[in-house]
C-alpha positions in Angstrom: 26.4 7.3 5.6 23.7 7.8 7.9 21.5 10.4 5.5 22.5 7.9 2.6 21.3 4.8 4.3 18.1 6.9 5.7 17.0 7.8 2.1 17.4 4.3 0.8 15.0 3.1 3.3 12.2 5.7 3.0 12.5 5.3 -1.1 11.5 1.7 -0.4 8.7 2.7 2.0 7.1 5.1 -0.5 7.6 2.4 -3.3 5.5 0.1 -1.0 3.3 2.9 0.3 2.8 3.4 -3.6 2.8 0.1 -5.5 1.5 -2.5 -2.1 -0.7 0.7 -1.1 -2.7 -0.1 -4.0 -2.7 -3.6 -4.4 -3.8 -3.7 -0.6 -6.6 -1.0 -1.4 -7.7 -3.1 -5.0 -8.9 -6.2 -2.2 -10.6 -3.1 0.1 -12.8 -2.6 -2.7 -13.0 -6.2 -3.4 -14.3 -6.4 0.2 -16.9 -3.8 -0.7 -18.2 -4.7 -4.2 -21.3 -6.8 -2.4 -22.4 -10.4 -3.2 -21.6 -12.3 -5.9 -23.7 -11.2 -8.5 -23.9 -7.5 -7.3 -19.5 -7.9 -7.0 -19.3 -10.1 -9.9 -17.8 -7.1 -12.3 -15.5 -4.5 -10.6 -13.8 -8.1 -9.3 -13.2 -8.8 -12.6 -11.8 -5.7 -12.9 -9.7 -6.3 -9.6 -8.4 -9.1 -10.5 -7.3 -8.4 -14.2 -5.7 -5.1 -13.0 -3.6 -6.5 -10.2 -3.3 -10.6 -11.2 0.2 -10.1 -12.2 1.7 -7.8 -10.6 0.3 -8.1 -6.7 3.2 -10.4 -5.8 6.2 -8.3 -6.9 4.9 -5.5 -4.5 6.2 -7.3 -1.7 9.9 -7.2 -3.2 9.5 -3.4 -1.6 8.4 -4.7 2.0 11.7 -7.1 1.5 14.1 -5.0 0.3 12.5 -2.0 3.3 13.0 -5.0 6.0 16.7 -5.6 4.8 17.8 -2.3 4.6 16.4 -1.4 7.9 18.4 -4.8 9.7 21.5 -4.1 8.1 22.1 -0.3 8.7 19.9 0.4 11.5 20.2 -3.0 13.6 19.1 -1.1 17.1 16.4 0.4 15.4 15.6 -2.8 13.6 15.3 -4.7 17.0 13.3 -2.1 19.1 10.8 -1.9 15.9 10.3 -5.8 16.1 10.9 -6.6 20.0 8.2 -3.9 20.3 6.0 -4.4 17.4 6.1 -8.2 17.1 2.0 -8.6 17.4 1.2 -5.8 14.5 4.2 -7.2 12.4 3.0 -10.6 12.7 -0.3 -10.4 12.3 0.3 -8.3 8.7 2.9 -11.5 7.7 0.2 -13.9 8.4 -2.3 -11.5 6.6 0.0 -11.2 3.5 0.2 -15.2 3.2 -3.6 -15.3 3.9 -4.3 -13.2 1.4 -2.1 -14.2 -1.2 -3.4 -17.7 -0.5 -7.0 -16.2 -0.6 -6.5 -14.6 -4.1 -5.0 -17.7 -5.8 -7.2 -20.1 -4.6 -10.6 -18.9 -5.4 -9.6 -18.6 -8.9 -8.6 -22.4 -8.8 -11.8 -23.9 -6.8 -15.3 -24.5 -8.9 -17.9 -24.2 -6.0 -19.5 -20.7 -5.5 -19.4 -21.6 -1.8 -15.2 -22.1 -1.5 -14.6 -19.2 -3.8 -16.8 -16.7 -1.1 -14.5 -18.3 1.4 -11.0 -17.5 0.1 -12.6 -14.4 -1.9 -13.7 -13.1 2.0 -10.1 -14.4 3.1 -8.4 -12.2 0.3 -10.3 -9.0 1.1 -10.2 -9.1 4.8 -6.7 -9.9 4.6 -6.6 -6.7 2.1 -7.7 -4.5 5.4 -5.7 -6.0 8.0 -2.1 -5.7 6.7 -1.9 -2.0 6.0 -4.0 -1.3 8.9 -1.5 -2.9 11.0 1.6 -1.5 9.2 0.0 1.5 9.7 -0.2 1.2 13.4 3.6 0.2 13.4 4.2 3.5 11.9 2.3 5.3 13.8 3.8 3.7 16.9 7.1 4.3 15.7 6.3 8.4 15.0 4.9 8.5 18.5 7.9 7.3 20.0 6.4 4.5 21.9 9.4 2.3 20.5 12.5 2.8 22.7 15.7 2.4 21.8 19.0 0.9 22.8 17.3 -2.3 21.1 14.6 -2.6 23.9 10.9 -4.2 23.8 8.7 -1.6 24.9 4.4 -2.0 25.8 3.9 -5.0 23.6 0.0 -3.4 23.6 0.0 0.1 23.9 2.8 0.9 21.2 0.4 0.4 18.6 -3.5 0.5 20.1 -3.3 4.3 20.8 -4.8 7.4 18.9 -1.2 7.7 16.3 -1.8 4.4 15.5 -5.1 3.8 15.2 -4.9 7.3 12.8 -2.0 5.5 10.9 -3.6 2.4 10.1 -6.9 4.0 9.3 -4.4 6.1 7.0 -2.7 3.7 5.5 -6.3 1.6 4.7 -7.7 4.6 2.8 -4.8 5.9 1.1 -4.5 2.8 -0.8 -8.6 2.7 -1.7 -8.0 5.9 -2.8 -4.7 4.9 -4.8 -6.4 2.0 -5.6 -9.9 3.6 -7.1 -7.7 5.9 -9.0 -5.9 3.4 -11.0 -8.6 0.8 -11.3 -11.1 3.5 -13.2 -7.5 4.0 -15.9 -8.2 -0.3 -15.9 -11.4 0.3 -16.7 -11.7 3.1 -19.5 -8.6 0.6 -20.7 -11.4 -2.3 -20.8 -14.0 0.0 -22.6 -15.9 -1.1 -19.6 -18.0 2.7 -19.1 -19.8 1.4 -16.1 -17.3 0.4 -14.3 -15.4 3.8 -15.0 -18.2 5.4 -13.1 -18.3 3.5 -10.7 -14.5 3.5 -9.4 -14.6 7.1 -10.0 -17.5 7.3 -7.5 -15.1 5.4 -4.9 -12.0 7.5 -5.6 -13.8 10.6 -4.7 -15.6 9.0 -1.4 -12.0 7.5 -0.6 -10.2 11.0 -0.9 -13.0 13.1 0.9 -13.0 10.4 3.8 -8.9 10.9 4.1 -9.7 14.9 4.0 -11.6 14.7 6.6 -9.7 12.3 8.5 -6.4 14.2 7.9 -8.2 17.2 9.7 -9.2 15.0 12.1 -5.5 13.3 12.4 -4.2 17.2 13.2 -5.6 17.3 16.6 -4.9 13.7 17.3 -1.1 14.1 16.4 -1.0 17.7 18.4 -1.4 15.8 21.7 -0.4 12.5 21.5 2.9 12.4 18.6 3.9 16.6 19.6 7.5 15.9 17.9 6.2 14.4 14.6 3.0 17.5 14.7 6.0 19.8 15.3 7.9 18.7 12.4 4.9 18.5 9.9 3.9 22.1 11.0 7.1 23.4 10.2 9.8 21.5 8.0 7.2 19.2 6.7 4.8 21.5 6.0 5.4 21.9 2.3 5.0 18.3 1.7 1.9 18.3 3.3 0.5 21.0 1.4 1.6 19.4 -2.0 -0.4 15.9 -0.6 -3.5 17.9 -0.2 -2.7 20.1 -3.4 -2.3 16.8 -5.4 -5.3 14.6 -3.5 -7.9 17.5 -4.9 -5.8 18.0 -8.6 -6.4 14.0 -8.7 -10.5 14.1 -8.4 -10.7 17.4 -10.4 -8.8 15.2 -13.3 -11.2 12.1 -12.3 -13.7 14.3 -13.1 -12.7 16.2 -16.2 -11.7 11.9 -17.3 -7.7 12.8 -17.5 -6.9 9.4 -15.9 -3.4 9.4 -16.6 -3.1 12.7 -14.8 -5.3 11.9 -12.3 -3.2 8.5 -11.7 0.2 10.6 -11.2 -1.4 13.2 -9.0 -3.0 10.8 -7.0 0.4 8.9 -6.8 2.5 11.9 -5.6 0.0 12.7 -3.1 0.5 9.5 -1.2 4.4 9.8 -1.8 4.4 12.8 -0.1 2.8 12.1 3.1 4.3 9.3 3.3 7.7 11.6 2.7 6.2 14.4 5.2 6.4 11.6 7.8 10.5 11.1 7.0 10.8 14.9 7.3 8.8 15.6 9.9 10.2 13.0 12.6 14.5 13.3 10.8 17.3 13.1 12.3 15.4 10.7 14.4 15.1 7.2 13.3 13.2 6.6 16.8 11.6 9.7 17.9 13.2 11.4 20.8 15.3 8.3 21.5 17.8 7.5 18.9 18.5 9.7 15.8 20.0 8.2 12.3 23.3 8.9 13.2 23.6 6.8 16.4 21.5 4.0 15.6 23.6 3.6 11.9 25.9 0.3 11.2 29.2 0.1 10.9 30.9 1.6 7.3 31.7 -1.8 5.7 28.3 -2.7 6.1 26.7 0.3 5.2 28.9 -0.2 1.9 27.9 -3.5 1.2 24.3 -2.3 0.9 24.8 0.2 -1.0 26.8 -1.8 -3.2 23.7 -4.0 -3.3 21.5 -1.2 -3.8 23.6 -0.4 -7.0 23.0 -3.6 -8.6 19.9 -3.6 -7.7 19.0 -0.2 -9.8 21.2 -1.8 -12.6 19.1 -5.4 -12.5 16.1 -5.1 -10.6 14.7 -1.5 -11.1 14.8 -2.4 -15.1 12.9 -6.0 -14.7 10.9 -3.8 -12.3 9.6 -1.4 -15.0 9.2 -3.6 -17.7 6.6 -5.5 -15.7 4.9 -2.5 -14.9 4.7 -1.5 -18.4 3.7 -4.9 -19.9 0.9 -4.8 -17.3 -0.6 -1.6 -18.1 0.1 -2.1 -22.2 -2.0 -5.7 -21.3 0.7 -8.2 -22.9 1.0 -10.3 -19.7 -0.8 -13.4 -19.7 -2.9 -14.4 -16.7 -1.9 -16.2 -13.9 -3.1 -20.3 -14.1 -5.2 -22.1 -17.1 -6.1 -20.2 -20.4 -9.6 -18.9 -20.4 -12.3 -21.6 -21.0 -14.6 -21.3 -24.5 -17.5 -19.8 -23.3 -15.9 -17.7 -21.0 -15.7 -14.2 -21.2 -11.9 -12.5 -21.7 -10.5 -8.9 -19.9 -8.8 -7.8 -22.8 -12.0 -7.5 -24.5 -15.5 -5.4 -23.1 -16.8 -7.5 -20.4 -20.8 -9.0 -20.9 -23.2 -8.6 -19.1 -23.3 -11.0 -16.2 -26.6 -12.2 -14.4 -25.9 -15.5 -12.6 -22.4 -16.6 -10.4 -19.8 -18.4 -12.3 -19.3 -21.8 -11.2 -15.8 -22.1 -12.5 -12.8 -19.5 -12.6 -10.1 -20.0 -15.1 -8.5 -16.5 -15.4 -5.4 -17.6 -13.0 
């Protein structure tokens, strides 16, 4: 039951790792486009590529959350009793920044639309920067278990976590810059191709030579999880590495389906390296998966849950997805204006701010 339950939960963290990862990364670049002329166009391209999809990626944060309660309660309450400032400053950064991205599409003045455009993006850094640091406390085993607070501080400011949530920030630029320059050749929009493909290589060389970095970091302060990626999670780690250079060969060679996929199985699998590396433990060197599990009946009410879920949700789920990327969905709030420009078409040329936003 324990392995069972344990595989459910990390599926649901790669999912997020995957689909948030590069929603969170879309408002990183958002955050780096420059002022509102220079920005003006690649946050078109932002917003058109994640406007309707950005708030079904938190389903996966949910659904991780619920699974973790349910069959791993003493995990779930050393994580949170331990973790409580990271974890709540990434819930207040997810409402922030969902309230950041729908608002400056609905305000007219240049001046209120920096504001909640700034709230979005810095919002965009915080939350997997602090989810990161969660994970890296919890690989470090500075979370203890027998459902215990432990250093409300140190668990997650220390050289794991800081390398996690520096991790987690430029995985999903990387994920991101990937699948934004596929938005782009999708908008005929050439420049803007270039210019996320310039970002996806910067993003992956800056996590290759952070990852080299991470190795001595994770030697001397996280030896269990270093021990485990060095050995049973080596493979994994080779094919993330493997995968991260396949994806900007693609980038360059403009395969930007191929280069999306290898990209996409290059986070999943450090993201999987860290499930590997760290099992049986759910808290490393505390409590493995097999004493921290739940109870059978409630193990088998997830799971039961977890079946309807792949017959119902998983479905709904891909269908989005695919409406998305085939550019069928309509955008989020009032139909464009007359005079203003649409993203299913090539974007114009665009040399003074927009007073008014009608796209959502």
């Amino acid at each position: 039951m324990s392995t069972i339950a344990a595989i459910i939960l990390f599926t649901t963290v790669i999912a997020y790792a995957v689909f948030g990862g590069a929603d969170f990364g879309a408002g990183f670049w958002d955050l780096m486009a420059g002022g509102t002329e220079r920005g003006d166009r690649p946050r078109r391209i932002i917003d058109h590529s994640i406007g309707p999809v950005w708030e079904a990626n938190h389903v996966w944060l949910i659904f991780c959350f619920v699974v973790l309660w349910t069959c791993f309660p003493e995990a779930y309450a050393s994580i949170t009793l331990t973790l409580f400032v990271p974890l709540t400053l990434a819930a207040v950064g997810i409402v922030l920044r969902g309230s950041g991205f729908a608002f400056r599409h609905a305000v007219f003045r240049t001046r209120d639309r920096r504001v909640f455009g700034a709230l979005f993006a810095t919002s965009s850094v915080l939350v997997p920067y602090c989810l990161g640091a969660v994970a890296g406390a919890i690989a470090s085993g500075r979370v203890p278990d027998g459902g215990r607070a432990g250093d409300p501080i140190g668990s997650w400011i220390n050289p794991t976590s800081i390398l996690g949530g520096v991790l987690a920030v430029g995985t999903g630029a990387f994920l991101a810059a990937t699948f934004l320059v596929w938005d782009a050749g999708r908008l005929d929009e050439a420049p803007m191709v270039e210019y996320f493909r310039r970002r996806a290589a910067g993003a992956a060389t800056a996590m290759g030579v952070l990852s080299l970095i991470g190795v001595f970091v994770l030697r001397e302060d996280a030896k269990y999880l270093f021990a485990g990626l060095t050995t049973r999670g080596l493979p994994l780690v080779i094919t993330a590495a493997v995968c991260g250079t396949a994806a900007l060969v693609l980038l360059h060679r403009q395969s930007h389906s191929g280069a999306r996929l290898t990209a996409v199985v290059a986070v999943a699998s450090i993201v999987l390296g860290w499930g590997v590396a760290q099992w049986d433990y759910i808290l490393p060197e505390s409590l493995t998966l097999e004493a921290a599990i739940a109870p059978d009946g409630t193990v088998i009410a997830v799971l039961v849950a977890v079946g309807l879920a792949t017959v119902f949700i998983l479905p709904a789920f891909a269908l989005l997805y695919r409406l998305d990327q085939r550019g069928f969905l309509p955008k989020e709030g009032a139909e464009d204006s007359p005079g203003e420009p649409r993203l299913d078409s090539p974007l114009p040329a665009i040399t003074k701010p927009i007073g008014r936003s009608s796209e959502h």
